[in-house]
N, CA, C and O atoms as a Tinker XYZ file with bonds, in Angstrom:
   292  protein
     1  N     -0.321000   -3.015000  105.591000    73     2
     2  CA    -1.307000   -2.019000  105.940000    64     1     3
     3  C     -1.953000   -2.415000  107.263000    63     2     4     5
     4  O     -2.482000   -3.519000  107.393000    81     3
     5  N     -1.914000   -1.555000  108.203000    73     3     6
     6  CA    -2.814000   -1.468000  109.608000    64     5     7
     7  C     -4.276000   -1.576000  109.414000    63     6     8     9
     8  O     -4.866000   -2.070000  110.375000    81     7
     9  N     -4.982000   -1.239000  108.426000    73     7    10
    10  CA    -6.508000   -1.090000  108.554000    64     9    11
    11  C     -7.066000   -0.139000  109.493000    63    10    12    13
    12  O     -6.287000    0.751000  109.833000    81    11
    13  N     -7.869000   -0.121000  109.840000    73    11    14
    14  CA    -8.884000    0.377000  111.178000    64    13    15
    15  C     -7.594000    0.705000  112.180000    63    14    16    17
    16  O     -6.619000   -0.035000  112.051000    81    15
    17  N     -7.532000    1.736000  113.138000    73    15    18
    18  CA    -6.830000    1.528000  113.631000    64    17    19
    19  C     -7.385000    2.575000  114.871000    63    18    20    21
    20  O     -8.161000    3.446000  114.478000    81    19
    21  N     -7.035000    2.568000  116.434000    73    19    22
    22  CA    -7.960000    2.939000  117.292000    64    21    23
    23  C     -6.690000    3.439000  118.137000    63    22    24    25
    24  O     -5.823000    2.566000  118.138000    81    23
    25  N     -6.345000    4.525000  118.817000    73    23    26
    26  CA    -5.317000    5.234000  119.182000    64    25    27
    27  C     -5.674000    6.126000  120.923000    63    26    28    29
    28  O     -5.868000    7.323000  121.136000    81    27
    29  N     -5.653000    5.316000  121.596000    73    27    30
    30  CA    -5.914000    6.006000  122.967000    64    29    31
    31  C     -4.614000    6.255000  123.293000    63    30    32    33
    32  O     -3.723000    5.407000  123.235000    81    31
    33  N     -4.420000    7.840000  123.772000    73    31    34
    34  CA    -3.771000    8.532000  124.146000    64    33    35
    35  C     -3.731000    8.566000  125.823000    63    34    36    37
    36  O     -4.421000    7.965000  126.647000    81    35
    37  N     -2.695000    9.467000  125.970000    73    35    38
    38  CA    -2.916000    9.804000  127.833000    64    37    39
    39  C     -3.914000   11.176000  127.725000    63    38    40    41
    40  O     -4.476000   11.550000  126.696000    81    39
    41  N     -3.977000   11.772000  128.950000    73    39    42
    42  CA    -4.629000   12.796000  129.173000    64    41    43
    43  C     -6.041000   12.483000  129.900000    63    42    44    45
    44  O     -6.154000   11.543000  130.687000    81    43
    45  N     -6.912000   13.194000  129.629000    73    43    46
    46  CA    -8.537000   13.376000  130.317000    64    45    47
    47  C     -9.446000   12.201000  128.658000    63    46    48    49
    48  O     -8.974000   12.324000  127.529000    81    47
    49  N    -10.168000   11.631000  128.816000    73    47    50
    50  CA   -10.695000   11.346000  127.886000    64    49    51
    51  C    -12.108000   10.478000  128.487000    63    50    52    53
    52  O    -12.074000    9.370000  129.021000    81    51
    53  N    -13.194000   11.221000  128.263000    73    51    54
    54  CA   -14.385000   11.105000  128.269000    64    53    55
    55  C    -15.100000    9.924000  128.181000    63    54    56    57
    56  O    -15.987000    9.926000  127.327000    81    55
    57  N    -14.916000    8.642000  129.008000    73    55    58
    58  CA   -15.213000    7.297000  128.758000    64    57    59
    59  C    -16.702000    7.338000  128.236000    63    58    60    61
    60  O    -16.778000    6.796000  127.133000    81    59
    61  N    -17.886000    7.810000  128.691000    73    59    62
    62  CA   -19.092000    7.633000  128.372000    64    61    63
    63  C    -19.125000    8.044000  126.306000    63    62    64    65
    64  O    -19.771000    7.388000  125.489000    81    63
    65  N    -18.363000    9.091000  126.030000    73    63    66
    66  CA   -18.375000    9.974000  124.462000    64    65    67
    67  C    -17.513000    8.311000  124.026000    63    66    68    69
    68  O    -18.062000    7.640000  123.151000    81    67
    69  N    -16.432000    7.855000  124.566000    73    67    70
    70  CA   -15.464000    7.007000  123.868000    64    69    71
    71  C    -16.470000    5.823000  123.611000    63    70    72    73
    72  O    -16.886000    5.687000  122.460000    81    71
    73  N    -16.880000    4.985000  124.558000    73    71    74
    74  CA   -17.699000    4.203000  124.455000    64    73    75
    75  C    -18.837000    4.014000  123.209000    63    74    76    77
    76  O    -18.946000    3.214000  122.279000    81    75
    77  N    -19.575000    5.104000  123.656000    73    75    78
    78  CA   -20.369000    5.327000  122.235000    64    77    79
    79  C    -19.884000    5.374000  121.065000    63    78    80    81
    80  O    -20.591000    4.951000  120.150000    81    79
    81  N    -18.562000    5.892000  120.771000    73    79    82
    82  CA   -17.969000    6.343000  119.891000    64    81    83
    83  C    -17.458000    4.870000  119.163000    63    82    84    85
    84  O    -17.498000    4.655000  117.951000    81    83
    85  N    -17.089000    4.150000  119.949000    73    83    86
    86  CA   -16.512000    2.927000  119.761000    64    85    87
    87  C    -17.887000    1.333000  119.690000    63    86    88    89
    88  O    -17.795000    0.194000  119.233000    81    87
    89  N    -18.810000    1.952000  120.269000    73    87    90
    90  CA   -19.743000    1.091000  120.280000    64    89    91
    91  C    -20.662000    0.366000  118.438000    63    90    92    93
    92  O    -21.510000   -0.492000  118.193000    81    91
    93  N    -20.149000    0.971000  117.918000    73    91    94
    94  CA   -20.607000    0.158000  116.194000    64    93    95
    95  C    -19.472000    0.333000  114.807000    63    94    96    97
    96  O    -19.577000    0.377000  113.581000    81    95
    97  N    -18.309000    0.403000  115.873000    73    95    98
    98  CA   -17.059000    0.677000  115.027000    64    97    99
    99  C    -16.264000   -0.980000  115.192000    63    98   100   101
   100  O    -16.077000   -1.865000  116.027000    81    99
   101  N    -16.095000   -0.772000  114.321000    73    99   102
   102  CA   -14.651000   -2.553000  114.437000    64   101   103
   103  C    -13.274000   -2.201000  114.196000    63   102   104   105
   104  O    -13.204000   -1.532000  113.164000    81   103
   105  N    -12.072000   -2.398000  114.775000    73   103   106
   106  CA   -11.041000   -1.696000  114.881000    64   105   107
   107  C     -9.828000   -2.950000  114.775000    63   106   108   109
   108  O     -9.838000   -3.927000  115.523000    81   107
   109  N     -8.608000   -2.677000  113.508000    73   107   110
   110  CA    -8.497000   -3.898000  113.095000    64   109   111
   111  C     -6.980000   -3.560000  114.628000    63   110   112   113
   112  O     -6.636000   -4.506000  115.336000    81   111
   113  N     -6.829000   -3.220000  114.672000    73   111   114
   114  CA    -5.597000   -2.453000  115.670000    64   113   115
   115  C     -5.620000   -1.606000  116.814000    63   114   116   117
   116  O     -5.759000   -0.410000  116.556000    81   115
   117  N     -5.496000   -1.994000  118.280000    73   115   118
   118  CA    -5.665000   -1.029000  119.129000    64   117   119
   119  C     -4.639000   -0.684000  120.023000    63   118   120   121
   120  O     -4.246000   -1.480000  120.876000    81   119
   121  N     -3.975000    0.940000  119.834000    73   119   122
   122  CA    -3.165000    1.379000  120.238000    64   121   123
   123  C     -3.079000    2.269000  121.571000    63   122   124   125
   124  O     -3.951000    3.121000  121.739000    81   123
   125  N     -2.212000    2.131000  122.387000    73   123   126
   126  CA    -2.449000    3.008000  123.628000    64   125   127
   127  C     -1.365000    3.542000  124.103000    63   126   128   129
   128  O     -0.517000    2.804000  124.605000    81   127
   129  N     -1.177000    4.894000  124.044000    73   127   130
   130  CA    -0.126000    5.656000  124.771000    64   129   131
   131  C     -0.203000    5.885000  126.242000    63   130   132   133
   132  O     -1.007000    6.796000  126.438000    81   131
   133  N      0.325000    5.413000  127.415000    73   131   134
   134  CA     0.670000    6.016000  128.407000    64   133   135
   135  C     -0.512000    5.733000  129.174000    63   134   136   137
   136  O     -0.883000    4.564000  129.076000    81   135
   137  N     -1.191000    6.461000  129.896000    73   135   138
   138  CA    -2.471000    5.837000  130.693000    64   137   139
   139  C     -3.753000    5.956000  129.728000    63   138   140   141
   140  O     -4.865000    6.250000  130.168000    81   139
   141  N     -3.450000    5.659000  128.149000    73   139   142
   142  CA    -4.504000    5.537000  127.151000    64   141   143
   143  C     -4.891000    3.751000  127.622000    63   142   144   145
   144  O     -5.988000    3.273000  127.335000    81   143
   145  N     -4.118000    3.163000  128.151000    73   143   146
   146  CA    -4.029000    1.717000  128.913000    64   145   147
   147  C     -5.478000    1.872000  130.233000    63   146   148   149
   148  O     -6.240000    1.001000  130.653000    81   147
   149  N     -5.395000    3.128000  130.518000    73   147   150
   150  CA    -6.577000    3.057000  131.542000    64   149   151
   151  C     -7.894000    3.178000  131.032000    63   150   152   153
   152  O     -8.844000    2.638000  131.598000    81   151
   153  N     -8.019000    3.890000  129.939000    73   151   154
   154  CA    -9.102000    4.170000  129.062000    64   153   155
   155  C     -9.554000    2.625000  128.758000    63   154   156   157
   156  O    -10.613000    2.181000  129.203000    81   155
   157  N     -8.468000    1.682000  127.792000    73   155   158
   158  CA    -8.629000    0.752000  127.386000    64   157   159
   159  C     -9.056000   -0.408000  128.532000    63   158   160   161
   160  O     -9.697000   -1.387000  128.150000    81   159
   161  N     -8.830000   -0.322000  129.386000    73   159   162
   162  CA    -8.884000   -1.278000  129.978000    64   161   163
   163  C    -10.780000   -0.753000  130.648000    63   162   164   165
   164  O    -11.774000   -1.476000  130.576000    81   163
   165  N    -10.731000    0.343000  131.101000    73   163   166
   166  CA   -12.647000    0.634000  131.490000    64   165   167
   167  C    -13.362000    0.773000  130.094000    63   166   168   169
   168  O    -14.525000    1.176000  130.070000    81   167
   169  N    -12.701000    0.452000  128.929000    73   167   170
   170  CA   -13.870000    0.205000  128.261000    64   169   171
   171  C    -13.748000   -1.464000  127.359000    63   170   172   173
   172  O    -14.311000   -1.845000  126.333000    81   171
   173  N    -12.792000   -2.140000  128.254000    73   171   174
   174  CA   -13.082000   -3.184000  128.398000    64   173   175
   175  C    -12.587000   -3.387000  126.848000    63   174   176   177
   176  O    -13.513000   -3.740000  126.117000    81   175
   177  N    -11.317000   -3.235000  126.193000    73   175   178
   178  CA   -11.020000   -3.001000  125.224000    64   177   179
   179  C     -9.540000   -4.385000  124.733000    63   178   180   181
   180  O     -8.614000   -4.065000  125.478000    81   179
   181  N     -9.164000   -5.370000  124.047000    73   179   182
   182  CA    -8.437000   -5.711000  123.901000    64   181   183
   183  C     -7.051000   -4.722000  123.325000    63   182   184   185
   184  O     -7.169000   -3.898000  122.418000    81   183
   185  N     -5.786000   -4.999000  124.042000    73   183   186
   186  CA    -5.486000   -3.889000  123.099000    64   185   187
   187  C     -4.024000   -4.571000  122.517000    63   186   188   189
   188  O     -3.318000   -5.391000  123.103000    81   187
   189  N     -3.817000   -3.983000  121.222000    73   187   190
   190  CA    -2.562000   -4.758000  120.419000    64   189   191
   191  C     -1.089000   -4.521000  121.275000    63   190   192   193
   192  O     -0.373000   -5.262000  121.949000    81   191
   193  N     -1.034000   -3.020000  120.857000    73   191   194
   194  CA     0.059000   -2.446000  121.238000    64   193   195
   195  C      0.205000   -1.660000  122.158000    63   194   196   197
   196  O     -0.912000   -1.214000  122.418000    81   195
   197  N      1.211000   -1.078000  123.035000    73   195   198
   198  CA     1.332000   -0.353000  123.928000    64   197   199
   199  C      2.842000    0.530000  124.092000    63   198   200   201
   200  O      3.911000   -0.078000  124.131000    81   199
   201  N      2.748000    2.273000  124.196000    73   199   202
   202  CA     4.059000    2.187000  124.495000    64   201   203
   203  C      3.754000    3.734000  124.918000    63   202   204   205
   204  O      2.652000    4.272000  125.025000    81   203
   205  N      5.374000    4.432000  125.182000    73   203   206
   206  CA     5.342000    5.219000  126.362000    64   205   207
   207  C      6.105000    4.855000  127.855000    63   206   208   209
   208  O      6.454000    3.776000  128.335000    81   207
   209  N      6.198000    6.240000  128.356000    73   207   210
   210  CA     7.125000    5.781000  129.336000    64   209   211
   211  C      5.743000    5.424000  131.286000    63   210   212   213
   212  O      6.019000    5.193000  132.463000    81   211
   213  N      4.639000    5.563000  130.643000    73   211   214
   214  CA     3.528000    4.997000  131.558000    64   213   215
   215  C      3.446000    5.606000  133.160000    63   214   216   217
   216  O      2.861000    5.149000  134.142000    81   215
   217  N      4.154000    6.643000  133.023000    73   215   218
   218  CA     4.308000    7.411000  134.557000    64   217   219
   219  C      2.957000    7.664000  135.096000    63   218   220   221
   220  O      2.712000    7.704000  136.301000    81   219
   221  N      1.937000    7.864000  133.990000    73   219   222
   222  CA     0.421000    8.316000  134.290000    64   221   223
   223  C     -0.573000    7.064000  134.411000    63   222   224   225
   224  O     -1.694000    7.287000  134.868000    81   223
   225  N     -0.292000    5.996000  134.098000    73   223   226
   226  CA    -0.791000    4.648000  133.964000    64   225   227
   227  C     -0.522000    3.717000  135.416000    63   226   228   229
   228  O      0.494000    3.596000  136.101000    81   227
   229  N     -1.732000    3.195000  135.538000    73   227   230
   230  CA    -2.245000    2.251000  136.620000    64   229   231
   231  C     -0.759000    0.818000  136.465000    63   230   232   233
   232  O     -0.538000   -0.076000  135.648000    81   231
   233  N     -0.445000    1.037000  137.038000    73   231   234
   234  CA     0.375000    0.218000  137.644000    64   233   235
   235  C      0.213000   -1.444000  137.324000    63   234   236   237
   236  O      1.105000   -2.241000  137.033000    81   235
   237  N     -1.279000   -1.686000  137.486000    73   235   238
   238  CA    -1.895000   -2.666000  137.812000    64   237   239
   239  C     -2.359000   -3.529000  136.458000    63   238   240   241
   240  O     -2.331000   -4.709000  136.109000    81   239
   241  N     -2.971000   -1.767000  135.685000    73   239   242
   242  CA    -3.689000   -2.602000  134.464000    64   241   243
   243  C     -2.537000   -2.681000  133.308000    63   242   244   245
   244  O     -2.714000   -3.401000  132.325000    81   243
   245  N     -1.076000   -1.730000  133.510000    73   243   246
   246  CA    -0.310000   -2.316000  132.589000    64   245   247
   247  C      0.278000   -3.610000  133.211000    63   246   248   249
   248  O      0.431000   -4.450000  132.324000    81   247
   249  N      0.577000   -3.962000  134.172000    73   247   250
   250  CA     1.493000   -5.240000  134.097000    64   249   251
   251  C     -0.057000   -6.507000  133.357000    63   250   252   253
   252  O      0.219000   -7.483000  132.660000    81   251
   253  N     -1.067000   -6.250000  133.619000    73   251   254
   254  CA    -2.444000   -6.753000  133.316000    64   253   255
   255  C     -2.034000   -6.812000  131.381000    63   254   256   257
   256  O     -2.057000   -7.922000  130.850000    81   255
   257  N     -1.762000   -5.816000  130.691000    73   255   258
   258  CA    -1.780000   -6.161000  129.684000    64   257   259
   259  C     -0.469000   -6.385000  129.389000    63   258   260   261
   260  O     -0.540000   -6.923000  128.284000    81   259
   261  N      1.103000   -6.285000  129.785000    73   259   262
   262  CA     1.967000   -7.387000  129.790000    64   261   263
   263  C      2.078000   -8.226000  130.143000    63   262   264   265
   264  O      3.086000   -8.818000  129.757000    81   263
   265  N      0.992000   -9.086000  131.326000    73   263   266
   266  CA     0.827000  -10.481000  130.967000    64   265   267
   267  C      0.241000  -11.141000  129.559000    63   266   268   269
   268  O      0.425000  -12.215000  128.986000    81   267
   269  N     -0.518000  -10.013000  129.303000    73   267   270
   270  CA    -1.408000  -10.411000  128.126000    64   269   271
   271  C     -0.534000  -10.629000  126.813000    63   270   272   273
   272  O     -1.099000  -10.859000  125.744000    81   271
   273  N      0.977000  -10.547000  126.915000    73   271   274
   274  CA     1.715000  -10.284000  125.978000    64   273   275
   275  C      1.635000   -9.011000  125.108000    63   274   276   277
   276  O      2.240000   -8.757000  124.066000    81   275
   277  N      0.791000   -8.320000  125.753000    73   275   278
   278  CA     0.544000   -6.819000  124.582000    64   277   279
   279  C      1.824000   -6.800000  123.951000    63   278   280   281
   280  O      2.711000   -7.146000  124.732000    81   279
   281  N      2.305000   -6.456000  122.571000    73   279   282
   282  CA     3.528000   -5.280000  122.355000    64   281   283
   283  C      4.157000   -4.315000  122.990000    63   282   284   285
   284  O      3.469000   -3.308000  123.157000    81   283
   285  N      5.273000   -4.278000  123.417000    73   283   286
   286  CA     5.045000   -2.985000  124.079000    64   285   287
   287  C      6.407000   -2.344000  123.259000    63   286   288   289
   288  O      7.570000   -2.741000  123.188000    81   287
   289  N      5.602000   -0.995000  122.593000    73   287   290
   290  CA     7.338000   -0.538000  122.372000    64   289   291
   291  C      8.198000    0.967000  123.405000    63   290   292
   292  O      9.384000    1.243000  123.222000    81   291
């Protein structure tokens, strides 16, 4: 079983609403599709897994979380 599990997507997504949203939550798993990696990374987010083909994603902050060893599938 995954537990808690936290799922940033690509698209537009509202960092100030996410933040809050995420600010008194504990998340046993954090997942990111595509430039959901950019989200994660401005809210300063560890993240488990990662996957997608990243055409919309910072260049910078994914090789940033494949150093980190993220998963990536």
């Amino acid at each position: 079983m995954l537990g808690t599990v936290l799922l940033l997507t690509g698209g537009k997504i509202d960092l100030d609403f996410a933040a809050e949203y995420i600010a008194d939550r504990q998340f046993d798993v954090i997942v990111c599709a595509d430039s959901g990696i950019n989200a994660a990374y401005a809210l300063q987010l560890p993240v488990d897994y990662i996957m997608g083909d990243f055409d919309s994603a910072s260049g910078e902050i994914l090789q940033k979380y494949q150093r980190q060893q993220v998963a990536n599938s």
